[in-house]
C-alpha positions, -999 to +999 in steps of 0.1 A: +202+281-447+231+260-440+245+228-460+272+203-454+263+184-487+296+182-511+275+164-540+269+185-572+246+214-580+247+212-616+252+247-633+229+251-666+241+287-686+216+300-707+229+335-715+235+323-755+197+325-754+178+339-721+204+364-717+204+375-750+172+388-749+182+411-725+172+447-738+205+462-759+222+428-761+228+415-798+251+387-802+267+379-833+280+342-845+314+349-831+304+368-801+284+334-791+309+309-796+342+330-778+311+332-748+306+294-751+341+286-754+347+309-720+315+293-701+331+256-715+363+265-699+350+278-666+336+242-662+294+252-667+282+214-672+252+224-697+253+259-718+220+258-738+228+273-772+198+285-783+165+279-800+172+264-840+153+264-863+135+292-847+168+317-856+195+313-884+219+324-859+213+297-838+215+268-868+252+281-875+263+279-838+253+243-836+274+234-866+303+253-857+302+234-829+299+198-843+335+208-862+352+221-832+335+206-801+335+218-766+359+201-743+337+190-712+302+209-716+270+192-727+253+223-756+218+216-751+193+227-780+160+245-770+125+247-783+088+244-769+069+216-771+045+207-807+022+226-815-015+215-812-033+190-829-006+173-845+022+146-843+055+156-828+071+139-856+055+158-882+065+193-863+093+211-883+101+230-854+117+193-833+132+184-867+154+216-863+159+207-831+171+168-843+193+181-869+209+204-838+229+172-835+224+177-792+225+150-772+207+170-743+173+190-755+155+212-735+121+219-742+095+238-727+057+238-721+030+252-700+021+245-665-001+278-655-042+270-674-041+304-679-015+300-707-031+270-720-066+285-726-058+319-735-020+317-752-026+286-770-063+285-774-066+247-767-078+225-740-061+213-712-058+178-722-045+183-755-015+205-734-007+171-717-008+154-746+018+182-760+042+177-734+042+140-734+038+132-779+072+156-774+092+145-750+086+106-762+093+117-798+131+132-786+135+102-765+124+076-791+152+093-812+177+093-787+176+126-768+181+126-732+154+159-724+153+186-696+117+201-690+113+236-680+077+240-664+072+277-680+053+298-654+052+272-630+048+288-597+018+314-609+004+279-622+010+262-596-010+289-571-037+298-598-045+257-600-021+232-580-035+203-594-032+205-627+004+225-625+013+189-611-004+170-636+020+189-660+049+177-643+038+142-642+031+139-679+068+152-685+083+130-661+064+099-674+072+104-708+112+103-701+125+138-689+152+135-667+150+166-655+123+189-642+132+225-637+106+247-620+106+284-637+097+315-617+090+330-656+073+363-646+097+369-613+070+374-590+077+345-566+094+351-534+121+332-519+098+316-489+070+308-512+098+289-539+110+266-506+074+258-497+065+251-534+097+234-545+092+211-507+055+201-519+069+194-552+095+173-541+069+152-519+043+149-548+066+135-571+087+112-548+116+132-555+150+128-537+182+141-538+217+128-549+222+091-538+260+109-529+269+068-524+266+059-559+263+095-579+230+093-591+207+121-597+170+104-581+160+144-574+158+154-611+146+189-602+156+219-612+151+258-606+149+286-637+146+320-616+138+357-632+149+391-612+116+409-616+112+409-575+149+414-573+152+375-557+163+353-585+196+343-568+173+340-533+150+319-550+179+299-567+192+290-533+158+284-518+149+260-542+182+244-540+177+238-499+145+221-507+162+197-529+166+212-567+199+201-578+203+220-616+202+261-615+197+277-641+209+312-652+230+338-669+262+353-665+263+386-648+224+382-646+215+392-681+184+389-690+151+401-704+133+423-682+153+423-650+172+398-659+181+362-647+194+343-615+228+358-618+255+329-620+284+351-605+265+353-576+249+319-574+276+298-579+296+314-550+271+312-527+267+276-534+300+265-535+310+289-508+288+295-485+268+264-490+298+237-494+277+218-528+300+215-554+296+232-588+329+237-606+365+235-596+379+253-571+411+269-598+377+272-623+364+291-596+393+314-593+390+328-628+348+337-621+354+376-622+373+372-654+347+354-672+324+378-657+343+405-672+351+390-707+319+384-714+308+417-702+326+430-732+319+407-756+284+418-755+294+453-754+281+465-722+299+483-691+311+457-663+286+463-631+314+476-607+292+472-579+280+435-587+283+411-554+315+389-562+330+394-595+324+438-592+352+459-592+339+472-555+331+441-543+359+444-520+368+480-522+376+495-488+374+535-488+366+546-447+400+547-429+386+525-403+378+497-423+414+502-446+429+498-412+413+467-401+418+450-432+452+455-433+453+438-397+429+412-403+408+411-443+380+389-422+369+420-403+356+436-435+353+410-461+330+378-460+355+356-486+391+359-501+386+379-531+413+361-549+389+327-543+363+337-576+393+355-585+389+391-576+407+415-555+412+438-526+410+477-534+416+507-515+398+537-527+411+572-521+391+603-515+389+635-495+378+613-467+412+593-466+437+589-441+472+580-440+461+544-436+447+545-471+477+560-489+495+536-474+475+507-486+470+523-522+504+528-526+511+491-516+485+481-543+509+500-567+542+488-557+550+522-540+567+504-507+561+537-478+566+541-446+539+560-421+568+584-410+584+593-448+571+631-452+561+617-489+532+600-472+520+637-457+524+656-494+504+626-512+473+637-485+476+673-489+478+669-526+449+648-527+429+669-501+434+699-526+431+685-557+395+667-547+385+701-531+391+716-570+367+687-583+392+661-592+377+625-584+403+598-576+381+570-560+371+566-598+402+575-614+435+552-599+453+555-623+455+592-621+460+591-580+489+566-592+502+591-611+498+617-582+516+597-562+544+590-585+550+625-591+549+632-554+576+607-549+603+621-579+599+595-602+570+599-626+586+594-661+568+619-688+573+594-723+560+626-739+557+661-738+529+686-745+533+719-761+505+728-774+468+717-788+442+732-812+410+718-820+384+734-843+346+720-849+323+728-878+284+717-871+280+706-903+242+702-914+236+669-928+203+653-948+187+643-915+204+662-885+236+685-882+269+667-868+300+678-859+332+675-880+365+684-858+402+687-862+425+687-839+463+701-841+487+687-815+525+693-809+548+670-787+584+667-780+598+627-779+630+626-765+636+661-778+617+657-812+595+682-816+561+662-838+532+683-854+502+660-860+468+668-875+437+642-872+399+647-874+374+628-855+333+626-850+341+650-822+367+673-806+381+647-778+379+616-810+400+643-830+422+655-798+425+613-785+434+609-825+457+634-832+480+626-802+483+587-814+489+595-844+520+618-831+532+592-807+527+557-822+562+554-843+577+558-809+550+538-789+538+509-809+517+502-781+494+533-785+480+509-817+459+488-786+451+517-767+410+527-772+387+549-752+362+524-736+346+553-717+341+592-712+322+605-687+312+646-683+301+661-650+289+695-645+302+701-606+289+736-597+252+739-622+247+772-610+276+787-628+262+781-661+279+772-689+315+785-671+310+762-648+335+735-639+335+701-657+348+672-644+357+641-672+365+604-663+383+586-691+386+547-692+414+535-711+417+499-719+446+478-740+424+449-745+432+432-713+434+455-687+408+492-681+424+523-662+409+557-654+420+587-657+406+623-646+406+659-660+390+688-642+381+727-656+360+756-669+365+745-702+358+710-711+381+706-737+405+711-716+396+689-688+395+660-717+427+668-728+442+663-694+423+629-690+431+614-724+470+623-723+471+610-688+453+579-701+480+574-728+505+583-703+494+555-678+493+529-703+524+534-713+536+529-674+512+494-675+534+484-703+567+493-694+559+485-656+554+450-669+586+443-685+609+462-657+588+469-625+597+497-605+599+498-569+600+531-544+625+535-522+633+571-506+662+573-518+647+575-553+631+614-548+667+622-539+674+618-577 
């Protein structure tokens, strides 16, 4: 699939309403407008709010938005077409959808007979007659409409002909745009191009008149995940002539999701040479990605194509070699192009080519012959044979390396930690109540702090801010974003050793650290101080960075 085509693909977001109702996902007011304010800024043309009148929610987001507009995105209100047997303009449903205050609507109807007959128990006719009373209404009152042909390619196989008649009625009565939706996910991507091609030649549909910037094609392409193909289908449909995609950001979605965006537009833009957004919107795709990732509380994908933290993560020697020669030989773009980057991951397969590259990655400048280079392997080598894991924790290996080169700076000292739990048996289950005991030094201050928590690392994690925040301020945007337990040898029982993962995060960057031993209270307390430890390097590393140079571990 090859393109040479510069005109526009344009990008339709619905994750304010298809991606919502992805399993776990529960937006509030806020969280929808900071995500529409981010998609607005990353140059989506159309960002489809969501369904008022149908959800309170919804109602509130459109008016928010009417006081403090977007800057360049259309907000497109969504609803389905009226219901049977009566006049659009009686249908309370399009009045919530009027009062919206949208220029663009999209509405939906069905294309598969199946549907028709046994969803809305009416005839076939009076479905045309739904699509067309609707769309005319919106248009008669000034609404410029997008139709999305719900289930069209399992209509469109169960009985062509009237799948098309569908299409007709919504393109006679005024939609400007007709996007074909693969609603149960069960299409694949060569039956899409053959679909989307007969489509296309039915209808007398183009593409862009690139001359004079007209969109003659008016077709679009809605694609679900259920067969794993969404994006696939997305860019089969588009070689056939669709020229809107629709989908979500990071592929949220119910089910299996949506035609992921952070994959699509790449591809398009990329790979394909259309145009979808600018090229410095482009850049910041993994951090949109990422925000909204947290804004509707779930864990980044770290393996996701583009925007994941391993999308370009290097970790065999051989490859960490070539791509310090040459980044084409292992990666098909520039990272920094949706605004990613290159990482080298260390394990107990690395070679000296790795510690090399990692410590670039930190600012450690080495050279292959400095002995440091040696002791950072062998420590590593040891360390991982023990159960440590620092592929997953950098920010621990940085410190490794830090404190192999004689100038780690400890902002704190331990000297000492008690933690006691009650299981306290409450009306419904028993829970635990714990307190934690901590003493550090500070510049030779000795500080006793006492904190309780819903557990013993909340109470440990608690009890150590609370010692060090008059000296840190800092610490105060510091939070535990993740904690992850390991068993590594099962057959030892409950001594056996426990590995714990700890991501840190100060609200714009993450950071992991590691802990490993018999007791897991213990391999948490290494990985939380370490955590505090390492943010307090990201903070003080920003305002005076700090270069190695042998000549420092003479110190």
């Amino acid at each position: 699939m090859t393109s040479t085509a510069s005109h526009p693909i344009w990008i339709y977001d619905t994750t304010l309403r298809d991606g919502a109702q992805r399993e776990g996902i529960s937006l509030s007011l806020e969280d929808k407008l900071r995500i529409a304010r981010q998609l607005d800024e990353l140059g989506i043309p159309f960002i489809e709010g969501g369904w008022p009148g149908a959800n309170p929610k919804d109602v509130q987001f459109f008016w928010k938005l009417k006081e403090e507009p977007l800057k360049q995105a259309e907000v497109v209100a969504f609803c389905s077409t009226r219901r049977p047997n009566m006049i659009a303009a009686e249908d309370r449903m399009l009045q919530a959808i009027l009062a919206a205050g949208t220029r663009w609507v999209t509405i939906f109807g069905k294309s598969w007979d199946l549907h028709v007959t046994e969803g809305l128990k009416t005839s076939l006719e009076e479905n045309l007659a739904m699509i067309r009373d609707t769309i005319e209404y919106l248009r008669s009152q000034g609404r410029r409409v997008i139709y999305d042909a719900e289930h069209w390619f399992d209509g469109y196989k169960a009985n062509r002909d009237y799948a098309l008649k569908t299409l007709k009625a919504a393109r006679d009565a005024g939609a400007e745009w007709l996007v074909l939706c693969d609603t149960n996910g069960g299409t694949l991507p060569d039956q899409v191009s053959q679909i989307v091609r007969d489509v296309a030649k039915e209808l007398n549909l183009g593409r862009l008149n690139v001359e004079n910037d007209l969109n003659v094609s008016m077709l679009g392409i809605h694609t679900h995940n259920d067969s794993d193909t969404a994006v696939a289908n997305a860019l089969a449909a588009v070689s056939e002539g669709a020229c809107m995609v629709q989908g979500t950001i990071n592929g949220y979605g119910e089910r299996c999701g949506n035609a992921n965006l952070c994959s699509v537009i790449p591809n398009l833009q990329l790979k394909l040479g259309y145009s979808c957004i600018q090229d410095n919107q482009l850049a910041r795709l993994t951090q949109a990605s990422r925000l909204i990732s947290e804004i509707v509380n779930l864990a980044p994908n770290d393996h996701a194509a583009f925007v994941g933290r391993s999308a370009f993560a290097h970790k065999g020697g051989i490859h960490v070699s070539a791509v310090a020669k040459n980044p084409l030989t292992y990666e098909h773009i520039q990272p920094e192009q949706i605004g990613n980057q290159r990482r080298i991951v260390i394990s107990d397969q690395s070679g000296l080519s790795n510690v090399l590259a990692k410590a670039r990655s930190f600012g450690h400048d080495l050279d292959k012959k400095d002995p440091a280079c040696r002791e950072i392997l062998e420590r590593l080598k040891d360390l991982e044979n023990e159960g440590y894991q620092f592929e997953a924790a950098e920010a621990s290996f940085d410190l490794l390396m830090r404190d192999a080169l004689g100038y780690r700076e400890h902002p704190f000292e331990l000297k000492g930690c008690q933690i006691h739990s009650d299981m306290l048996q409450g009306v419904s289950k028993p829970y635990s109540n714990s307190v934690a005991t901590i003493k550090v030094s500070v510049n030779n201050q000795d500080i006793l702090e006492v904190a309780e928590g819903n557990g013993p690392v909340s109470a440990l994690d608690a009890a150590l801010r609370k010692a060090l925040v008059n000296f840190y301020p800092e610490i105060a945007d510091f939070h535990l974003t993740d904690y992850k337990v390991r068993i590594l040898d099962g057959a030892a029982g409950t001594s056996a050793k426990t590995r714990v993962l700890v991501e840190s995060s100060n609200g714009e960057q993450r950071w992991t650290t590691v802990g490993v031993s018999s007791n897991i209270l213990e391999a948490s307390y290494e990985a939380v101080v370490e955590g505090i430890e390492y943010g307090l390097l990201l903070e003080s590393s920003a305002k005076t960075p700090l270069s190695y140079s042998p000549a420092l571990k003479e110190r």
